[in-house]
SERO-4910 file (N, C-alpha, C, O; in steps of 0.05 Angstrom, whole numbers):
BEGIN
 pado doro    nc1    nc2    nc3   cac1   cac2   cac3    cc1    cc2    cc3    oc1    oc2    oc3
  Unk    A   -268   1103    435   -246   1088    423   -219   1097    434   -205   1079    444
  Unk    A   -210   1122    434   -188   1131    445   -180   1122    478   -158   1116    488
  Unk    A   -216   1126    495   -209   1102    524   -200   1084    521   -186   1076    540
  Unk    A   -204   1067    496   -196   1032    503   -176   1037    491   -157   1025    502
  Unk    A   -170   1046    478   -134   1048    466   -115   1059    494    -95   1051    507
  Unk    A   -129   1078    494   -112   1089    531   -118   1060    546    -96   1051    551
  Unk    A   -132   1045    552   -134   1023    580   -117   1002    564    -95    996    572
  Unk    A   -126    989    540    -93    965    525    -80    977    530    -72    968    551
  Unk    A    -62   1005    524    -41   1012    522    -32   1005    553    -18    986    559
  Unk    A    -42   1019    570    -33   1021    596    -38    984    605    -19    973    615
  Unk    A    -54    972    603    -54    944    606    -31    935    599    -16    928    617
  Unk    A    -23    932    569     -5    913    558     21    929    563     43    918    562
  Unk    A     17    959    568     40    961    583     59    945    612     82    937    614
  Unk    A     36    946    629     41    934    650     43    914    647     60    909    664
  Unk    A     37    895    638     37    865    634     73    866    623     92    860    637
  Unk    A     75    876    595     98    874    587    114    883    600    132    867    603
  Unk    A    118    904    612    138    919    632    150    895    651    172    894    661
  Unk    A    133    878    655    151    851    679    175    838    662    198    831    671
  Unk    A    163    836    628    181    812    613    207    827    615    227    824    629
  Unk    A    199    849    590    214    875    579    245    882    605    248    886    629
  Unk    A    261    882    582    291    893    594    296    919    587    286    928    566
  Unk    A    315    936    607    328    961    593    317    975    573    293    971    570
  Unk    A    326    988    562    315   1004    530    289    989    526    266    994    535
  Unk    A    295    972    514    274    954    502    251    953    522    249    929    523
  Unk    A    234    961    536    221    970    556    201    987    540    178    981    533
  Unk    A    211   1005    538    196   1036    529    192   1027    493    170   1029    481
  Unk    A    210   1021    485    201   1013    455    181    989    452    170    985    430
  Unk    A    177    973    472    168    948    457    136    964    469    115    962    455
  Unk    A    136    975    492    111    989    501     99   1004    482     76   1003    474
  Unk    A    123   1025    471    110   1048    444    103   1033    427     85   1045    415
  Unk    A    106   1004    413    106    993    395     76    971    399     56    966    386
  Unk    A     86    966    418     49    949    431     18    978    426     -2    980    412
  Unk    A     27    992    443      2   1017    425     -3   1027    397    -21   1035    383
  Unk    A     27   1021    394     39   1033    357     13   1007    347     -6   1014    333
  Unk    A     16    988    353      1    962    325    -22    964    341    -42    961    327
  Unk    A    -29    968    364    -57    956    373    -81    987    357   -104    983    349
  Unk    A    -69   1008    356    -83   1029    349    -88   1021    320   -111   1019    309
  Unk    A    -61   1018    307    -69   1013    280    -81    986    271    -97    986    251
  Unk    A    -77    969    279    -93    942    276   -130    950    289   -151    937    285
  Unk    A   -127    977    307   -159    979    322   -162    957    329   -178    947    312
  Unk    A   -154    933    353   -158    916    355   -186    921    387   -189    939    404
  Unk    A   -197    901    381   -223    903    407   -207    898    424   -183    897    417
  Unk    A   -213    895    447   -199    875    483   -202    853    478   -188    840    494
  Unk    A   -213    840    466   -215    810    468   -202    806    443   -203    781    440
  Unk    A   -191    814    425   -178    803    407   -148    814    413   -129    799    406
  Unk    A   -144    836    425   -117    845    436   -109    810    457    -93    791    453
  Unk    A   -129    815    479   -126    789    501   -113    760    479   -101    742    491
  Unk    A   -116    759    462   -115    730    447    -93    738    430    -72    726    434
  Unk    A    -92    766    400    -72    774    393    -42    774    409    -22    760    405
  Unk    A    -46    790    425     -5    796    440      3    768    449     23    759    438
  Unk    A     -7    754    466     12    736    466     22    711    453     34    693    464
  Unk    A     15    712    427     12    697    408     29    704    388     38    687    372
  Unk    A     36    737    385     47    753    375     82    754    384    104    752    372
  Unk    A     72    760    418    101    760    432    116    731    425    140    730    420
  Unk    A    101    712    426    109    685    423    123    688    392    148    684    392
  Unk    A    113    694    370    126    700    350    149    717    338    165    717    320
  Unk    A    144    728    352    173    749    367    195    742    366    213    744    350
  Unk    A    191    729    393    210    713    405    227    691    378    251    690    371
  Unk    A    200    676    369    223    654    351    224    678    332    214    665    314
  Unk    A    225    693    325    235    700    300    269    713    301    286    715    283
  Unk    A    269    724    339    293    740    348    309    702    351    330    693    341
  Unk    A    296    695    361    326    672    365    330    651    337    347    634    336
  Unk    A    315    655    320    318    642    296    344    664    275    363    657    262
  Unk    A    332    691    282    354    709    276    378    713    280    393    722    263
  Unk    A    388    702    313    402    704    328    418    683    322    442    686    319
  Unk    A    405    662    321    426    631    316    433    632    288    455    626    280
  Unk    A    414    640    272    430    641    243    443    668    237    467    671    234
  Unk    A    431    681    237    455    709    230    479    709    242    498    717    231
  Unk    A    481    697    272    503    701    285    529    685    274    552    689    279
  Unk    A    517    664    258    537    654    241    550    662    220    573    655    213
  Unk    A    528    683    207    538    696    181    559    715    188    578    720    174
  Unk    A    550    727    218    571    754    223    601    736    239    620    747    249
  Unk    A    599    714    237    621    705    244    636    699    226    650    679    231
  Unk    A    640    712    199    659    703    181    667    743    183    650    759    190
  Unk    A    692    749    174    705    777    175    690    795    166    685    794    142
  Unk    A    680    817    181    664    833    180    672    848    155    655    857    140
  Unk    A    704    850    149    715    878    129    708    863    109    716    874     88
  Unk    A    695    842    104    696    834     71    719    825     63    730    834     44
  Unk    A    728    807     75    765    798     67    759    773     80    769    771    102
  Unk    A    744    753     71    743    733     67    743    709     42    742    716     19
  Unk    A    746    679     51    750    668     25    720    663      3    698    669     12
  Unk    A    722    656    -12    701    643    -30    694    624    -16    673    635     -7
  Unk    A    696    592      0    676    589     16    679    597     31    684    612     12
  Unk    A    681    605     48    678    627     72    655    642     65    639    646     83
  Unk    A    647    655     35    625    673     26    606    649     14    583    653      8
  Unk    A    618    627     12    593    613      8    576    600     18    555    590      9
  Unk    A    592    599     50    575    589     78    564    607     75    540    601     70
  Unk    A    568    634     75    553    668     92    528    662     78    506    662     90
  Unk    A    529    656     47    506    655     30    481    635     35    457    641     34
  Unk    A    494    607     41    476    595     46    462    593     79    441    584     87
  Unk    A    485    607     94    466    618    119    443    620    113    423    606    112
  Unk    A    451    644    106    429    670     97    396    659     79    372    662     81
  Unk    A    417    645     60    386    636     46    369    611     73    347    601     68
  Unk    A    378    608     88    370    586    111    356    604    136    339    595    152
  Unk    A    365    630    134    355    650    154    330    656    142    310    650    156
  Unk    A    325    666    122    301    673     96    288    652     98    264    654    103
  Unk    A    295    634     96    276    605     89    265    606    118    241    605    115
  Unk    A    270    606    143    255    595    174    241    616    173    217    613    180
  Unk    A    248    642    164    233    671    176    211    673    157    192    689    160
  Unk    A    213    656    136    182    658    117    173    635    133    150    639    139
  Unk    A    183    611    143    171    590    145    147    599    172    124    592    173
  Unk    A    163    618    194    159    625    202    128    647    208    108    646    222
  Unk    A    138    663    192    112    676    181     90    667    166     71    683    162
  Unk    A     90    645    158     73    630    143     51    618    166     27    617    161
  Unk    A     64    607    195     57    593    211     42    617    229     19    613    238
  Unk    A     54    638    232     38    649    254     15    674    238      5    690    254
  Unk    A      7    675    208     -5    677    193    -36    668    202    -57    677    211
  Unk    A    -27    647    194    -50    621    203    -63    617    228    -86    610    232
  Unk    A    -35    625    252    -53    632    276    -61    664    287    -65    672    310
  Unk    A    -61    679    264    -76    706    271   -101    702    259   -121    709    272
  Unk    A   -105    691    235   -120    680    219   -141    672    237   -163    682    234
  Unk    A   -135    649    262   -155    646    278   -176    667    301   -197    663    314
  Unk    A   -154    690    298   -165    710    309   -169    729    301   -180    742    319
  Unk    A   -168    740    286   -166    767    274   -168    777    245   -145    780    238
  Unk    A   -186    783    225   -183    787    194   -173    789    188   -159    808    196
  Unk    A   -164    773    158   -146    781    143   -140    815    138   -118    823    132
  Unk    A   -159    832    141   -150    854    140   -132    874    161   -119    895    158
  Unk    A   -139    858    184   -125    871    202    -91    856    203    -73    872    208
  Unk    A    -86    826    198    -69    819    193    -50    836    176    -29    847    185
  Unk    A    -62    839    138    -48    861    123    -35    888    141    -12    896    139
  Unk    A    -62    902    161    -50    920    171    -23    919    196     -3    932    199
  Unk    A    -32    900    209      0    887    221     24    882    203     46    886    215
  Unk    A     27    875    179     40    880    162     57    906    150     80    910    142
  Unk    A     36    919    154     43    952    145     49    975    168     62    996    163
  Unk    A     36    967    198     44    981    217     65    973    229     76    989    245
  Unk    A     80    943    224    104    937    238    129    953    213    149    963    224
  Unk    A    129    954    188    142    969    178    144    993    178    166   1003    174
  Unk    A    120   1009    183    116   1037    189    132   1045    219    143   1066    223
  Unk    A    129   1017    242    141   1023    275    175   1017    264    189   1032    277
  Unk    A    184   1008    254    211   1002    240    218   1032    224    239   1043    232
  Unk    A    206   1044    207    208   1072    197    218   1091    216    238   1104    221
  Unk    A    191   1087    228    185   1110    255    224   1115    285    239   1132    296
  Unk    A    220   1082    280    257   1083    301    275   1090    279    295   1101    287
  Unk    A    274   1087    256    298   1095    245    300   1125    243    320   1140    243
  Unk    A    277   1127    241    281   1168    230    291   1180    256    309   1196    257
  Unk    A    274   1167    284    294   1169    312    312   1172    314    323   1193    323
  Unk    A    325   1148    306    350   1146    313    367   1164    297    385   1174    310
  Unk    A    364   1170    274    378   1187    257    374   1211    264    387   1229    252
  Unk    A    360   1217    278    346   1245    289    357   1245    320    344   1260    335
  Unk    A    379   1229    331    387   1224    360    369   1222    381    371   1232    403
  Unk    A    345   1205    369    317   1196    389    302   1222    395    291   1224    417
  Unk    A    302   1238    382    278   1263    372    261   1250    359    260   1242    335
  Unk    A    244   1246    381    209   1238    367    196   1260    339    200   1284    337
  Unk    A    182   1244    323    175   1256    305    154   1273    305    153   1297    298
  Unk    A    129   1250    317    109   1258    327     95   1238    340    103   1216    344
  Unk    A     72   1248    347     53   1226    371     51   1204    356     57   1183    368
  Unk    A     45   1203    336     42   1171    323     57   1168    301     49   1152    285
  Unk    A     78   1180    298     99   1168    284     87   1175    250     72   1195    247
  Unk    A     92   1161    231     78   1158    204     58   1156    200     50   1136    212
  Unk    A     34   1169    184     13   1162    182      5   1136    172     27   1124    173
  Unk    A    -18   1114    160    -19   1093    141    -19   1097    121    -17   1077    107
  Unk    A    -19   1117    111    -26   1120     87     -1   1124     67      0   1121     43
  Unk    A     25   1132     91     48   1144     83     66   1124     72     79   1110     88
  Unk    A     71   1119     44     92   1100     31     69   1079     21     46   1076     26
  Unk    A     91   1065      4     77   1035     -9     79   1021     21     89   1027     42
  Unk    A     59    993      9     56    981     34     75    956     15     79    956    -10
  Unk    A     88    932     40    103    921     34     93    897      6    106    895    -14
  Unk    A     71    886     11     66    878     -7     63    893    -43     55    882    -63
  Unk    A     70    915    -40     59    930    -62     82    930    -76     80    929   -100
  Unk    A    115    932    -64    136    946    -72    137    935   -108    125    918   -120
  Unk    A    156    952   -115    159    942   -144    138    942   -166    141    931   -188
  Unk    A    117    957   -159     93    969   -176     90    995   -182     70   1002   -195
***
């Protein structure tokens, strides 16, 4: 098991390393091993998973991009008017609304590949790879450890508030 996690890794490294810019290079690589280990995905469900995944990615960064970038275009200090905060608001609830709509849609097409259980765990390992850069970064990119958080570590997202 640990071979085929070493050959995806180094595969979907290389593959992605053509798309991949700058920084974002080395993270989206740590982050492609980060879910493929914890999802344990086979090669043939990796081959059909990532780019289906990257594709989801993608709309979710430019769905982010076109709507948030509107919200941050009203005064950053908080010294704006009432509508002025009531555009920001209904941005926002419009950013929420595509990014579930969103997720609802590419649900459905992991669904075609991959169990619902491993789906849940894509769920829980992309918050755990989100954990893992923040403690980084707050740590001035001092790795924590080889694999970051364990699964077991924290509520999983669906659970919060229990």
């Amino acid at each position: 098991m640990k071979k085929q996690t070493l050959i995806l890794f180094i595969t979907f490294f290389t593959v992605f390393s053509s798309y991949a810019q700058g920084g974002n290079e080395k993270i989206e690589a740590i982050k492609i091993a980060f879910i493929t280990k914890r999802l344990q995905l086979t090669t043939d469900e990796a081959k059909t998973f990532w780019p289906i995944y990257n594709q989801y990615e993608a709309e979710k960064r430019q769905v982010r991009e076109s709507t948030l970038d509107k919200i941050q275009d009203t005064k950053t200090d908080g010294d704006f008017s009432n509508a002025d905060a009531e555009q920001a608001i209904t941005k926002y609830i419009e950013f929420k609304a595509k990014d579930l709509d969103l997720t609802k849609k590419y649900v459905a097409e992991f669904r075609k590949i991959i169990p619902a259980t491993k789906i849940a765990k894509l769920v829980t390992a992309e918050e755990h790879f989100k954990k893992m850069l923040a403690k980084q970064a707050q740590k001035g990119g001092q790795k924590e450890g080889p694999d970051g958080p364990e699964p077991g570590d924290g509520p999983r997202p669906w659970q919060r508030g229990q």
